[in-house]
C-alpha positions in Angstrom: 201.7 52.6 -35.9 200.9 55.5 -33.4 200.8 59.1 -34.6 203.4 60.9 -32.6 201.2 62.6 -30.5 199.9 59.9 -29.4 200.6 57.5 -26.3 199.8 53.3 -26.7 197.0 52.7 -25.1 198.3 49.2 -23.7 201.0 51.1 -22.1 198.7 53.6 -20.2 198.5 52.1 -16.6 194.7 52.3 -15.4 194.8 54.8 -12.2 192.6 52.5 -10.3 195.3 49.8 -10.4 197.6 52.0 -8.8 195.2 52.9 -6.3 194.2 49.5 -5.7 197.7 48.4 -4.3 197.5 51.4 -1.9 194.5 50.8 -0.6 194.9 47.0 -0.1 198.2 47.6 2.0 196.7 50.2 3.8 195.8 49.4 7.6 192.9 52.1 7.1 189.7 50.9 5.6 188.9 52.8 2.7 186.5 52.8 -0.4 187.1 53.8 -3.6 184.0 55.4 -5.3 183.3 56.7 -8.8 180.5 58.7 -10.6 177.2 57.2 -11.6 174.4 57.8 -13.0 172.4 57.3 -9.4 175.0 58.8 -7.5 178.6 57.6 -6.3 179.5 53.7 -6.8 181.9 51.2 -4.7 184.7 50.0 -7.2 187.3 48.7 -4.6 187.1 47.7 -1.1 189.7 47.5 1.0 190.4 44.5 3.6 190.5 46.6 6.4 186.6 48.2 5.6 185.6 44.5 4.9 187.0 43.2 8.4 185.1 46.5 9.8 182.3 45.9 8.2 181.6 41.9 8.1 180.4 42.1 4.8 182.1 39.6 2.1 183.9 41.9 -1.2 181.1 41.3 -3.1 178.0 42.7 -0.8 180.0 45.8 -0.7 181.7 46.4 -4.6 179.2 47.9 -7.1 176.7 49.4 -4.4 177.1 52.8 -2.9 178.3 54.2 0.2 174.9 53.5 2.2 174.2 49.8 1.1 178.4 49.7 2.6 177.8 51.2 6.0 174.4 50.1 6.2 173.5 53.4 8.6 170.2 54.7 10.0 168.1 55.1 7.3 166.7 58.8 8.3 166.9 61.6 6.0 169.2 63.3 8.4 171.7 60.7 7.8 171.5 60.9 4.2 172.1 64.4 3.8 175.1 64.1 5.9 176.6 61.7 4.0 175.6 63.5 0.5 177.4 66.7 1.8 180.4 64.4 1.9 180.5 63.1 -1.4 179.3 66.7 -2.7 182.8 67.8 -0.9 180.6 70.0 1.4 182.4 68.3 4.8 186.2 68.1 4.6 186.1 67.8 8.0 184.2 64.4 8.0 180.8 63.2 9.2 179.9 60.6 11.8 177.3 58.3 11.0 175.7 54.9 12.7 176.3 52.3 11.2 175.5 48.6 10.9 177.8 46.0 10.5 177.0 42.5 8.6 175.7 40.9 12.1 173.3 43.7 12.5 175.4 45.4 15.2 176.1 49.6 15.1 179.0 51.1 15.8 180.1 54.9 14.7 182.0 55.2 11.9 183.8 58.9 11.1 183.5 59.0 6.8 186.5 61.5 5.3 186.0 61.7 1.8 188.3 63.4 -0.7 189.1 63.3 -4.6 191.9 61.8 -5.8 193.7 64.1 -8.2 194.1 63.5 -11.5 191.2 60.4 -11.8 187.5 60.7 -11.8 187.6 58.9 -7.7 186.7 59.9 -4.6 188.3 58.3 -2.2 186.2 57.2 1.2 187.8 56.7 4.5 186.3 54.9 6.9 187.5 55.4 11.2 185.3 52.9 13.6 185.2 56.3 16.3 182.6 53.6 18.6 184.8 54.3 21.2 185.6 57.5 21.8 181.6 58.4 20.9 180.5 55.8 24.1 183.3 57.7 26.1 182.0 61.0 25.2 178.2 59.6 25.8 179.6 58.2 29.3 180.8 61.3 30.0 178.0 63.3 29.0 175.8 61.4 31.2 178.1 61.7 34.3 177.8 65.4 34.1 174.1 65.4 33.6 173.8 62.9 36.3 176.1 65.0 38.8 174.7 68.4 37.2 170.9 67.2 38.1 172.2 65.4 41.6 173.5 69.0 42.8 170.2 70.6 41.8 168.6 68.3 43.2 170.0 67.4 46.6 169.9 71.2 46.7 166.5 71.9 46.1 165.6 68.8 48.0 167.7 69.7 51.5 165.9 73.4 51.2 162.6 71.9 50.8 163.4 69.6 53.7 164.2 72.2 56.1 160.8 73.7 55.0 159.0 70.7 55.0 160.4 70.1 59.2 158.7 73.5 60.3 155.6 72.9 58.9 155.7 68.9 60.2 156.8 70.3 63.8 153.5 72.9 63.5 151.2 70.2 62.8 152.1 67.8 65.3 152.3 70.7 67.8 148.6 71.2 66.7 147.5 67.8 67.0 148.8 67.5 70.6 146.5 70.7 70.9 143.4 70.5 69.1 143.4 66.8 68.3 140.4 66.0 70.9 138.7 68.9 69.6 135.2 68.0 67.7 135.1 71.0 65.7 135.1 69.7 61.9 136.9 72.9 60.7 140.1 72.0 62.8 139.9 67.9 61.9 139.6 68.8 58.5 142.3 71.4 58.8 144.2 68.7 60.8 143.7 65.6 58.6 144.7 67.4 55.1 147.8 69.2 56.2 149.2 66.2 57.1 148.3 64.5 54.0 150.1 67.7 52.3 153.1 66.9 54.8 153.2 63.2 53.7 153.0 64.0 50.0 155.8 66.8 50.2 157.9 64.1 52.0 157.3 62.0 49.0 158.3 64.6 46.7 161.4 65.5 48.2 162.8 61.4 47.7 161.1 61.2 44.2 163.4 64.8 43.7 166.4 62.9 45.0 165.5 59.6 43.1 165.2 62.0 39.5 168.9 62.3 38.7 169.4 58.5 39.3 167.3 58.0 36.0 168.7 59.0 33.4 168.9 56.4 30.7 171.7 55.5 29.0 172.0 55.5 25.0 171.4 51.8 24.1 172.0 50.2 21.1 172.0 46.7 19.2 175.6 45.2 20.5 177.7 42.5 19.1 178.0 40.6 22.8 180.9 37.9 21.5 182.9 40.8 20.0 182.6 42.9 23.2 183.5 40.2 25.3 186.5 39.2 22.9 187.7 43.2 23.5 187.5 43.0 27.0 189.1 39.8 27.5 192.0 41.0 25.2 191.8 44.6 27.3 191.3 43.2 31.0 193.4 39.5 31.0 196.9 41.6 31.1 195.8 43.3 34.3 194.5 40.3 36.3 196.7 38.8 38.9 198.8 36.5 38.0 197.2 33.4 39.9 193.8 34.2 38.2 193.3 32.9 34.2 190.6 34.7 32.4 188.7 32.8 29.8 186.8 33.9 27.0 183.9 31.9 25.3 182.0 32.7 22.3 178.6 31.6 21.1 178.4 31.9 17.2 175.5 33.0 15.6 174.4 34.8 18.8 172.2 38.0 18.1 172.6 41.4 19.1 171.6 42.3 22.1 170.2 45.4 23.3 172.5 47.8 25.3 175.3 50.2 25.8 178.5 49.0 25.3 180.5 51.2 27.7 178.2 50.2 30.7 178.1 46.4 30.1 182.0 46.6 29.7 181.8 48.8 33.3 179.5 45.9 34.5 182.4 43.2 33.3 184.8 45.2 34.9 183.4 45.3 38.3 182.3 41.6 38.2 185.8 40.4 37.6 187.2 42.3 40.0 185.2 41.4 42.9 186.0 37.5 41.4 189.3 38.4 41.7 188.9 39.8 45.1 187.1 36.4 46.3 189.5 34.0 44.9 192.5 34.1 47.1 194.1 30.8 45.5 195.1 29.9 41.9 192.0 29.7 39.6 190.1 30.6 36.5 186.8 33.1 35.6 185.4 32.3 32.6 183.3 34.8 30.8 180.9 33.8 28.3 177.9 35.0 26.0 174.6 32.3 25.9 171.2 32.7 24.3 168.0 32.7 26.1 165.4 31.1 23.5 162.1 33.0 22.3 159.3 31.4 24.4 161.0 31.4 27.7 158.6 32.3 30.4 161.3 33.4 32.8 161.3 36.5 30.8 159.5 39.5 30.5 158.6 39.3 26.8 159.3 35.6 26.3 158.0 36.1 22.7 161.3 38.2 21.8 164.1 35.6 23.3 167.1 37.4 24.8 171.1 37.1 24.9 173.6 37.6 27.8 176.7 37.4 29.8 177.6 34.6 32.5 180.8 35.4 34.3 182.1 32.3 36.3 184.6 31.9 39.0 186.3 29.2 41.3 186.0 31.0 44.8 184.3 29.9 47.8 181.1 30.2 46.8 178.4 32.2 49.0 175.7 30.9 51.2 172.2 31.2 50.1 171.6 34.5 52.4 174.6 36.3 51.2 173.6 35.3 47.7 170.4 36.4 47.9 171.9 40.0 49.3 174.8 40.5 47.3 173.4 43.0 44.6 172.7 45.5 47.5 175.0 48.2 48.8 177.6 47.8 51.1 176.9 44.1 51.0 180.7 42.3 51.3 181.4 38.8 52.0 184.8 39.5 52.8 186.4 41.4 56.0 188.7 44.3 53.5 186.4 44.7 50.1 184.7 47.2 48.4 181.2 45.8 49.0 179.7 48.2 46.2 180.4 46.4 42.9 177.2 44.1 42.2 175.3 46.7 43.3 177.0 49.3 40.4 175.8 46.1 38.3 172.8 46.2 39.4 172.3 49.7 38.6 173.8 49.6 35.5 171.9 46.8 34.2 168.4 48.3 35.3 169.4 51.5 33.5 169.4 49.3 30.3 166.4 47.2 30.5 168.6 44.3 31.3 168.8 42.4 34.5 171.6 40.4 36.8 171.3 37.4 39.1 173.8 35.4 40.6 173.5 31.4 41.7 176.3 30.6 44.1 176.9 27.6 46.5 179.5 27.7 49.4 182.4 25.9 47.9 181.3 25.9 43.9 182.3 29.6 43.0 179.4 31.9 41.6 177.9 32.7 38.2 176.8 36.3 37.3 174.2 36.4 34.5 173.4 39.5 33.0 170.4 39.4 30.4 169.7 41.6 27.4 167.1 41.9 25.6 167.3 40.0 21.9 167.3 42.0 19.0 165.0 40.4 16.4 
């Protein structure tokens, strides 16, 4: 019989087990962690952080916090997420992280003790999204900061760069049947200077217009799925959107936010040629290592085909339609392939389209494979 100060042990509830119904109805994915020897260990995971992270309940229980997220193995990163479990970051860290198909997304990490037990408990907020839109943004201001310097600097430089072009001609209707070697010399190199400054002045305008975006390995059938899910609502009502998968494609290398743009602008200038009833089809396929149509066939690539039902283009207008201004109807933008095209050069990818008057057209955008 128990003493009376005592409780029965087999009538104490276990904390965890409490804990463990929270966190499995919770729509927040969450880890609970306790005190080891090496560190902080996984004890439960909850469905939510396994559907984040793509890794089965096993691959993530009885590992730490790192072997879970799977981030950027830098020492940066690791003291970041050591200040959490040290309870030096209420606020929360933001890490990259890897899910179980190899592709990174941000993922904010809250971590707090949970009173009365030896657990910390270890929230996990895919923040992907609002870090790509605050990267997207980033670059537009850098892009617009840099194009205002530089059209600036450039138009100054221009007006400059007119005198001095005005001068020399002036002297080379002049002097120009001169022999003296002092003036042809004088002649010949200042406008060699004048041709070079001109060349300066469009590599200054071209200088804000490379910026490179922040590119990353990207889960191609998942982004695809989100856009589908994000975009089909909007379409008109005549127009079906189709979304098809390819399993076990691999990551490709890119920025999310600027493929998506690229989607965006190629379905709506789909939509814009298909004035009847009629479907686009957007789909991810896998360019095999060894194909010599790419640059390093030895790596294989992934991409994007968009398909739709329109008229079709003729070969010329095909063969234009990624530059500016280009338009195949009478009342259209005209500037959406070429966006694509910018976007996808930014990345190290690339876009072509095959189109026959009367069989639609097919957008490909290519990415490089992660291997």
């Amino acid at each position: 019989m128990a003493s009376p100060g005592n409780h029965d042990p087999v009538a104490q509830t276990k904390p965890e087990a409490g804990l463990a119904a929270l966190l499995t109805a919770s729509a927040v994915p969450a880890l609970l962690l306790e005190p080891a020897d090496d560190g902080h260990r996984v004890v439960l995971a909850n469905p939510s952080l396994v559907a984040l992270t793509g890794r089965e309940p096993a691959a993530v229980t009885g590992g730490d916090l790192w072997a879970a997220l799977r981030p950027d193995g830098d020492r940066e990163t690791r003291a970041v997420l050591q200040a959490a479990l040290a309870g030096e970051r209420p606020e929360g860290v933001e890490v990259l992280a890897h899910a179980a198909g190899g592709a990174a997304w941000w993922a904010q990490v809250l971590v707090a003790p949970v009173p009365e037990t030896p657990y910390l408990l270890a929230q996990v907020i895919d923040v992907t999204r609002r870090r790509d839109a605050e990267g997207a943004l980033l670059l537009s201001r850098q892009r617009e900061a840099l194009g205002l310097l530089t059209n600036s600097v450039a138009h100054e430089f221009n007006n400059f760069l007119q005198i001095l072009i005005g001068y020399i001609d002036g002297l080379k209707r002049r002097l120009g049947d001169r022999e003296e070697p002092f003036i042809q010399r004088a002649i010949l190199r200042s406008t060699d200077a004048a041709e070079r400054a001109t060349i300066l002045t469009r590599q200054l305008l071209a200088f804000s217009r490379r910026i490179a975006p922040d590119v990353r390995p990207v889960d191609l059938n998942r982004l695809i799925e989100g856009f589908g899910a994000r975009v089909g609502p909007t379409l008109p009502t005549r127009i079906t959107l189709e979304i098809r998968t390819s399993p076990g494609l691999a990551c490709g290398l890119g920025n999310p936010t600027q493929v998506d743009l690229a989607l965006t602008h190629i379905v709506a200038n789909a939509c814009e040629a298909m004035a009847e009833p009629g479907r686009i089809v957007v789909a991810t396929f896998a360019v095999p290592p060894g194909d010599r149509g790419l640059q390093r066939p030895g790596d294989g690539a992934v991409g994007i085909t968009v398909t739709d039902e329109g008229p079709g283009m003729s070969p010329e207008m095909a063969a234009r339609a990624l530059a500016p201004f280009i338009t195949s109807r009478e009342a259209g933008r005209g500037t959406g392939l070429a966006i694509v095209h910018g976007l996808m050069k930014r990345q190290n990818g690339t876009v072509s389209i095959d189109s026959k008057p009367g069989e639609g057209a097919v957008v490909r955008l290519v990415f490089p494979a992660v291997v």
